[in-house]
C-alpha positions in Angstrom: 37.3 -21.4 7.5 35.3 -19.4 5.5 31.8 -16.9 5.8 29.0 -16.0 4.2 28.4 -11.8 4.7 24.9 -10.9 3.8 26.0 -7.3 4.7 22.2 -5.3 4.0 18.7 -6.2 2.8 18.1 -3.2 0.2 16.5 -5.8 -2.0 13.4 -6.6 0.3 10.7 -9.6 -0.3 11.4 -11.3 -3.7 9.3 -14.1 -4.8 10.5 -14.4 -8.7 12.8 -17.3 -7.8 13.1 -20.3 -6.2 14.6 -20.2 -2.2 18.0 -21.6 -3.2 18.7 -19.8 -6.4 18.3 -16.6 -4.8 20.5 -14.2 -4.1 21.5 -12.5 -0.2 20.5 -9.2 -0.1 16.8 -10.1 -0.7 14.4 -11.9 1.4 11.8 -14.9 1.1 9.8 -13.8 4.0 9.5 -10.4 5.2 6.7 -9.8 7.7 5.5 -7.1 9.8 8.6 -5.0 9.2 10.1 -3.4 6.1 13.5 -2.2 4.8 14.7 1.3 6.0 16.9 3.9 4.7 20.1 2.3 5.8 19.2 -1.1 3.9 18.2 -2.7 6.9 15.3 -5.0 8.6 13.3 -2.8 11.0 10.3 -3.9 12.8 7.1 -2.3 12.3 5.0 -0.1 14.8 2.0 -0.9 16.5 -1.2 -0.4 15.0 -2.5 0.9 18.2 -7.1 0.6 18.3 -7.7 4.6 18.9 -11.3 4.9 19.0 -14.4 2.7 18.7 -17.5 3.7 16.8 -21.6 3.7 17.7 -22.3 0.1 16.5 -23.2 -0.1 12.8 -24.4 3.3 12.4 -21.1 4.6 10.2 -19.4 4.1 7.0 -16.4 5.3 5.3 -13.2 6.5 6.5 -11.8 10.3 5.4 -10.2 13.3 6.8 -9.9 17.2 6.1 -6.7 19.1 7.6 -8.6 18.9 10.2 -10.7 15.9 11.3 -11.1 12.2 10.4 -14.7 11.8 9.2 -17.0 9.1 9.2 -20.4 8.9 7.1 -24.2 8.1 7.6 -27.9 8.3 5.7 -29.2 10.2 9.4 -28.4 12.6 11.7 -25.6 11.8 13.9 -25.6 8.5 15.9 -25.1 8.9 19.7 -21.5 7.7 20.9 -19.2 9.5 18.4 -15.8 9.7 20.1 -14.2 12.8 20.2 -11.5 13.2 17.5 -13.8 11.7 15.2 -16.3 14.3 13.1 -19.5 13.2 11.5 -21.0 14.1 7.9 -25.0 13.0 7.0 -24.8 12.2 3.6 -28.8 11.2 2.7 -30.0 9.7 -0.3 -33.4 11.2 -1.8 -35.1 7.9 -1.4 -34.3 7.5 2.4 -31.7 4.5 1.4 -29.2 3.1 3.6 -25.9 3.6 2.9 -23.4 1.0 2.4 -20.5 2.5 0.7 -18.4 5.2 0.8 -16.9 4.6 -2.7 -14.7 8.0 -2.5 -13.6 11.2 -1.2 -11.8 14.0 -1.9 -11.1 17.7 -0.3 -12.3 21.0 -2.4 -11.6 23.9 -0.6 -11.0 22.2 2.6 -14.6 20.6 2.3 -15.3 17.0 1.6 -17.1 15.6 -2.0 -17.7 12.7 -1.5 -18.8 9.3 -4.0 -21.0 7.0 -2.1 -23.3 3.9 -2.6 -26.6 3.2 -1.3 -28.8 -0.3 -0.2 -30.6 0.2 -3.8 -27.6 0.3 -5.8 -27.6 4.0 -6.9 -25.0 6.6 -6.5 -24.8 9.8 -5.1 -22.4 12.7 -5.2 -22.2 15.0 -2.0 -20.1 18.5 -1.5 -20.1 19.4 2.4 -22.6 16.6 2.9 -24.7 18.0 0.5 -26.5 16.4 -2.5 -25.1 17.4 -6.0 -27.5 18.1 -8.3 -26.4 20.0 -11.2 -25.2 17.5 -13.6 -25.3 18.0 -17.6 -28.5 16.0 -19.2 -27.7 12.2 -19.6 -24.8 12.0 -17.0 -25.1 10.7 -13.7 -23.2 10.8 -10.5 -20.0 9.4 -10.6 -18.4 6.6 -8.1 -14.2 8.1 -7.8 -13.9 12.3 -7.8 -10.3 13.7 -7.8 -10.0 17.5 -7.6 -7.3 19.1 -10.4 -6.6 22.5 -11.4 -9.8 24.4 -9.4 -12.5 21.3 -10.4 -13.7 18.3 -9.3 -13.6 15.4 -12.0 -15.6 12.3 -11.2 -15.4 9.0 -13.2 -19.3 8.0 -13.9 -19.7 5.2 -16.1 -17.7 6.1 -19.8 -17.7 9.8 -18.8 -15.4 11.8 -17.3 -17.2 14.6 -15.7 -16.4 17.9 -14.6 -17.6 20.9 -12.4 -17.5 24.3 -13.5 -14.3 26.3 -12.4 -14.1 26.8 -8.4 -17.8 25.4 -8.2 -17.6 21.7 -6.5 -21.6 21.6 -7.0 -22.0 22.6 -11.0 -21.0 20.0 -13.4 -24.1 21.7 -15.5 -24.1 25.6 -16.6 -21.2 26.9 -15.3 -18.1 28.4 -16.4 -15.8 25.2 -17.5 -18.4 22.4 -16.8 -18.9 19.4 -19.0 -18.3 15.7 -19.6 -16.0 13.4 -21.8 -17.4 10.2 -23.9 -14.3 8.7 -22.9 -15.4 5.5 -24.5 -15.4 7.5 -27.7 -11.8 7.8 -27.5 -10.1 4.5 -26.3 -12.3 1.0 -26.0 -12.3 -0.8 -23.4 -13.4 3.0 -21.2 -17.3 1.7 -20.9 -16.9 1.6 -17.4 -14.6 4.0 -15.6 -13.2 3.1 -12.3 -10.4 5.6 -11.0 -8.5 9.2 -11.8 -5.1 10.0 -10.8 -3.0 13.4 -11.1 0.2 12.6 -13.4 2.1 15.0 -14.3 0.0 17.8 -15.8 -2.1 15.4 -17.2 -4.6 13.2 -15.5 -4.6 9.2 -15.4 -8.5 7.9 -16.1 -8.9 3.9 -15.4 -11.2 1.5 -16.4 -10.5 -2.4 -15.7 -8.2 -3.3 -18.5 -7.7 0.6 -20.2 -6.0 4.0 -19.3 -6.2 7.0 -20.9 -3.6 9.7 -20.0 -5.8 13.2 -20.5 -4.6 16.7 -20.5 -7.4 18.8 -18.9 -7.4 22.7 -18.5 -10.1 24.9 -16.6 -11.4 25.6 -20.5 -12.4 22.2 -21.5 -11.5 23.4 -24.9 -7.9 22.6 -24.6 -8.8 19.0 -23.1 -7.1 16.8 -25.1 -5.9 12.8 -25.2 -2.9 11.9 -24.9 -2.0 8.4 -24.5 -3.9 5.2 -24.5 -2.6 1.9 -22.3 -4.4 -0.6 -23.4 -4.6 -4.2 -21.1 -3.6 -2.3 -17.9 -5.9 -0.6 -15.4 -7.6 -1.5 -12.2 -11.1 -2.3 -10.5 -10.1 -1.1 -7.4 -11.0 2.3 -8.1 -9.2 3.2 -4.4 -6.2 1.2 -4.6 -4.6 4.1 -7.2 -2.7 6.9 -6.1 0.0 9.1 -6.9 3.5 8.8 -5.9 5.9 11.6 -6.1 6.0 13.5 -8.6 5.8 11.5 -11.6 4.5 8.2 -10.8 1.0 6.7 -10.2 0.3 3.3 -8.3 -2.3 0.9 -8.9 -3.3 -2.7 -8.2 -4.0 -4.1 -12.0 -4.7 -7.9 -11.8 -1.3 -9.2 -12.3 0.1 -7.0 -9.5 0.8 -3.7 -8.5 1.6 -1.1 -11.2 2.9 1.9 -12.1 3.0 4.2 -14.8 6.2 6.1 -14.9 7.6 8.9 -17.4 10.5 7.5 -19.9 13.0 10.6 -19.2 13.7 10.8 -22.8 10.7 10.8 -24.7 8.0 11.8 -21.9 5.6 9.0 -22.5 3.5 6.8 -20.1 4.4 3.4 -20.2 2.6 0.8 -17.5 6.2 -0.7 -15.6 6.8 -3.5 -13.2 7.3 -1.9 -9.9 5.7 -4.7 -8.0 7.3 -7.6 -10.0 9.6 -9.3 -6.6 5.8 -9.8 -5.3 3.7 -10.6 -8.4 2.9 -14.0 -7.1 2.2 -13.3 -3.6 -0.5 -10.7 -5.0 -1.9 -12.9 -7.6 -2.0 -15.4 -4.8 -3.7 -13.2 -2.2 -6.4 -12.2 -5.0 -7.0 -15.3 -5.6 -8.2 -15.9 -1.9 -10.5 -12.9 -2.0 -14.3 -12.4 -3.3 -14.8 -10.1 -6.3 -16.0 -6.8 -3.0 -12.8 -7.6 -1.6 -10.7 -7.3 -4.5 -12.4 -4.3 -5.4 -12.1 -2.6 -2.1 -8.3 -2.4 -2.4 -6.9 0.8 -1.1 -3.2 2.8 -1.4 -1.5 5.3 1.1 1.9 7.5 1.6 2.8 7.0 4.9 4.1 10.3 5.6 6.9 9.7 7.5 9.1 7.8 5.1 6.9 8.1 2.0 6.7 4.3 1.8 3.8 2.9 -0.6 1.4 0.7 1.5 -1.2 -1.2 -0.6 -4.2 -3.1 1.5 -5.9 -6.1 0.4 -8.2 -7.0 3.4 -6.1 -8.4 6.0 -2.4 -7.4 4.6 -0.5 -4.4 4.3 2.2 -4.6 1.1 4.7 -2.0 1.8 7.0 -0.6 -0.8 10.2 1.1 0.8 12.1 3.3 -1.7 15.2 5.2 -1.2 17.1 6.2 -4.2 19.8 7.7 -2.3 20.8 4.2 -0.6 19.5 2.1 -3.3 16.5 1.0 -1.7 13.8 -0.6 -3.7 12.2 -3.2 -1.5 8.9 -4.6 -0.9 7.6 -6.2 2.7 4.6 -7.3 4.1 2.4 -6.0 7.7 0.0 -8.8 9.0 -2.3 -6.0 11.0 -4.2 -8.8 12.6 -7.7 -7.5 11.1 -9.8 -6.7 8.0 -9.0 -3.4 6.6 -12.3 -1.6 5.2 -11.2 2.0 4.9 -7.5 3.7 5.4 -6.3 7.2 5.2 -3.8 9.2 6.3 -4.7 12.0 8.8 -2.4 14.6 10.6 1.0 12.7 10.5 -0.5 9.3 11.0 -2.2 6.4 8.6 -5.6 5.3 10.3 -7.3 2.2 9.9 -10.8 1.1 10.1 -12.1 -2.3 10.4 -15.9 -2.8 10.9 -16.4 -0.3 14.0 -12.9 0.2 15.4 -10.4 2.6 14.1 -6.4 2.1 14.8 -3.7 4.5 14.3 -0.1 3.2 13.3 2.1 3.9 15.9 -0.4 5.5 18.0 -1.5 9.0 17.7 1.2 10.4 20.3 4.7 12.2 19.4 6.9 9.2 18.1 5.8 6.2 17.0 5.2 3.1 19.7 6.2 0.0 19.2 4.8 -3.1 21.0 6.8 -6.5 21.9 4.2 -8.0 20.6 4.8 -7.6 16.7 7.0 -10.6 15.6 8.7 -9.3 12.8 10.2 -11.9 10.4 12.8 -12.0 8.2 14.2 -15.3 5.9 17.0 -15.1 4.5 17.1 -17.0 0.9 19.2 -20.3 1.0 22.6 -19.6 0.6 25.6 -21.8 -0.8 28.5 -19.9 -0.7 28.9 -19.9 -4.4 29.5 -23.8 -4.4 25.8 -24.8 -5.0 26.4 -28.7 -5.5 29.1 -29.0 -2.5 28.0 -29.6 0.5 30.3 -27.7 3.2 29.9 -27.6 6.7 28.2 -24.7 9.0 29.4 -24.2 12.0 27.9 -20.6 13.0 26.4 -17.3 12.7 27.0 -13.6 13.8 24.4 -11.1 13.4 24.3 -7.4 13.7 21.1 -6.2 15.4 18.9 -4.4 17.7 16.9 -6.0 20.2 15.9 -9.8 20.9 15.9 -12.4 17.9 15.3 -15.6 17.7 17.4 -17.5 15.4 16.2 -20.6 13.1 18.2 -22.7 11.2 17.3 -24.7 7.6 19.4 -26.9 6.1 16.9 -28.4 2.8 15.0 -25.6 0.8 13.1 -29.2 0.0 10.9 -29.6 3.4 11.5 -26.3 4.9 11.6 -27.4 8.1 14.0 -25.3 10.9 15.2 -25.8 14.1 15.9 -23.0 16.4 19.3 -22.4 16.7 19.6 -19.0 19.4 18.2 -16.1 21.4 20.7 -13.1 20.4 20.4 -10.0 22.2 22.0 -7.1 20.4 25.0 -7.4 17.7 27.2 -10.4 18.5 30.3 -9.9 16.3 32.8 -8.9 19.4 31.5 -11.9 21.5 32.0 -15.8 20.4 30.1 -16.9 17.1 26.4 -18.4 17.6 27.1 -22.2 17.0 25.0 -23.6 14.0 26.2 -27.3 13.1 24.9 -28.7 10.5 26.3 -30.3 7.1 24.3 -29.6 3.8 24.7 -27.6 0.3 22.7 -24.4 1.6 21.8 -23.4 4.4 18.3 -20.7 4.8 18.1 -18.5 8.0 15.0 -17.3 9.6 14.6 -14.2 12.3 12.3 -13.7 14.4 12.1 -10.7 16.2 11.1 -11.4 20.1 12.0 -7.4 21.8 12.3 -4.0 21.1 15.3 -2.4 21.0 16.7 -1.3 24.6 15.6 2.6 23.8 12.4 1.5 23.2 12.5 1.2 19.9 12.1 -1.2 17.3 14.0 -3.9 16.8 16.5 -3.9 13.9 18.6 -6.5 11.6 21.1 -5.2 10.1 23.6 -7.7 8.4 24.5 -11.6 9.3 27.5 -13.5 8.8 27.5 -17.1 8.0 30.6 -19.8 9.2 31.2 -22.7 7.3 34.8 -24.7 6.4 35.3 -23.5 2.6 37.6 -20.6 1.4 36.2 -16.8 2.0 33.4 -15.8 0.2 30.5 -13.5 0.0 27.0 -13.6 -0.5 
């Protein structure tokens, strides 16, 4: 008798290669859970509805140190819920908004990026209309904040304010644009800034231009141009650690990453294992949704989460247990706006925001989330013999159901077992079937007894060759 021993999962979701030429260690399906430090299945926490909005009378989804913030053309709307502060941002023609393209924090206050019923764009600092802008520049749709200014991407130009002044991009001490389109085609239309390194990353759809600014715009300088790479989804790029920057480009999610030796950016394939299940989801989405991508750090493990309407692609990376893995959360709504906020991600979708895990102490976990995990199809090394399976251990937390597949042809399954709990001490889970591969699916149906969430950790796999691994 022999086994199979997939013994961890550090490879996550992987969708380069067919179901039967790929390796254990990854996974085909990976839903509402992701990989954790110890190179194992975990399932997710709850995304948990904490507070419900006046009808239609809000846009836009930020936060300070110490608020979340919504957004809205008038004075504020009766019904706010406490925990949840409000900011008038008015356009000078009276439109309505409909967009809150941006935000970010200047001394503790808000500028915000927003779009209006007309089409035009306005730039607000503390909910107040910015004004001073250099002749032939107009307000910009992304702002970042670096080194005691506030940049904002407006059409070709890079803008930015004078030093410690969030309102002057005019007269000031340090104020000024960039013809960015001047240095690099393909810049016409700006969509994004990121901070990288000491430089800063400025996007337009299929160009990136790595900048060095200083407060004296004097010493502004190009550095590198990446040319058919960049992104329209001006919120979907955002900085991760210290020396990388995320972005959804239209062949997937990218990076740009330092090359240790000679210090140069080049655009990297991060997000390869899930190329096709992005190119796929774009495809499903109009041109607004697509564009209204949007990136997080969730603060707890630092995991990458990338939102494209109504799923969550979440990157788990631990270098110090070789952990590069990518899984998917199925929130069971649209996303319109997400940020992180006090030790939480929250989550608005039309006039509801959700908090993942709650907004208590720990995280809470709910029965209800079905994580799933599928195992590729596994042959023991003999792909063309067929060999006989006659069970399956498992070492877990909590309730999972088990599913058996015996042709990566049809991909039907039959269940096979409720296991409660690791079942290596106890007699093997029967699986009979007689085939050249053989693809497991789990399902996870309870917490763990403590309450928390359910785990899968390794599986072993019986059949009647020799001793192998997988």
């Amino acid at each position: 008798m022999g086994k199979i021993w997939v013994k961890e999962f550090t490879g996550g979701l992987d969708a380069r290669r067919l179901e039967e030429t790929t390796a254990g260690g990854v996974l085909i399906l990976a839903r509402d859970g992701h990989i954790n430090r110890g190179g194992e299945f975990e399932q997710r926490a709850a995304f948990k509805k904490v507070y419900m909005l006046p009808a239609g009378a809000t846009k836009g989804l930020a936060a300070t140190a110490d608020s979340l913030y919504v957004f809205g053309p008038s004075a504020a709307p009766a019904g706010m819920p406490s925990g949840v502060a409000y900011q008038q941002i008015a356009a000078p023609d009276s439109a309505d908004l409909t967009k809150v393209l941006s935000a970010t924090l200047f001394e503790g206050k808000l500028f915000v990026a927003a779009r209006y019923a007309d089409g035009d764009v306005f730039n607000f600092f503390n909910g107040a209309q910015v004004t001073a802008l250099k002749a032939g520049t107009t307000p910009g749709v992304f702002a970042l904040t670096v080194k005691q200014k506030v940049y904002v991407a407006s059409g070709a130009n890079l803008l930015f304010s004078a030093i410690a002044n969030a309102t002057d991009f005019d007269t000031g001490t340090g104020a000024g644009f960039i013809d960015m389109s001047t240095q690099a085609r393909g810049s016409e239309q700006l969509t994004s800034l990121a901070a990288y390194q000491q430089y800063i990353a400025v996007f337009a759809g299929r160009t990136i231009q790595i900048e060095f600014v200083d407060p004296d715009p004097a010493n502004n300088r190009q550095v590198q141009v990446l040319n058919n790479t960049g992104t329209l989804a001006s919120r979907s790029v955002i900085q991760f650690g210290d020396n990388d920057v995320y972005y959804l480009d239209r062949s997937g999610i990218r990076s740009l990453r330092a090359r240790q030796t000679i210090n140069i950016a080049v655009s990297s394939d991060t997000g390869n294992p899930i190329d096709d299940l992005i190119i796929a989801k774009l495809k499903t989405l109009t041109e607004a949704e697509r564009s209204n991508a949007i990136s997080v750090i969730e603060p707890d493990d630092g995991r990458l989460w990338v939102a494209l309407k109504d799923e969550i692609y979440v990157f788990s990376f631990f270098t110090g247990s070789k952990v590069s893995a990518w899984t998917t959360y199925s929130p069971g709504f649209n996303i319109d706006d997400m940020v992180e906020f006090d030790g939480r991600i929250y989550l608005r979708s039309g006039d509801d925001i959700y908090a993942y895990g709650g907004i208590g102490d720990t995280l809470e976990y709910d029965d209800s989330v079905e994580a799933e995990a599928w195992l590729p199809f596994l042959d023991a090394n003999e792909p063309t013999q067929k060999k006989r399976f006659d069970g399956v251990d498992a070492a877990c937390r909590g309730t999972w159901e088990i599913r058996a597949s015996f042709d990566p042809q049809n991909g039907a399954s039959d269940k096979a077992a409720t296991i409660v709990n690791t079942t290596y001490g106890e007699d093997r889970i029967p699986i009979v079937g007689e085939a050249t591969h053989i693809g497991l699916r789990f399902k996870a149906k309870g917490r763990a007894a403590d309450g928390g969430p359910a785990v899968l950790g390794s599986v072993v796999i019986h059949h009647d060759m020799s001793d192998d691994e997988d």
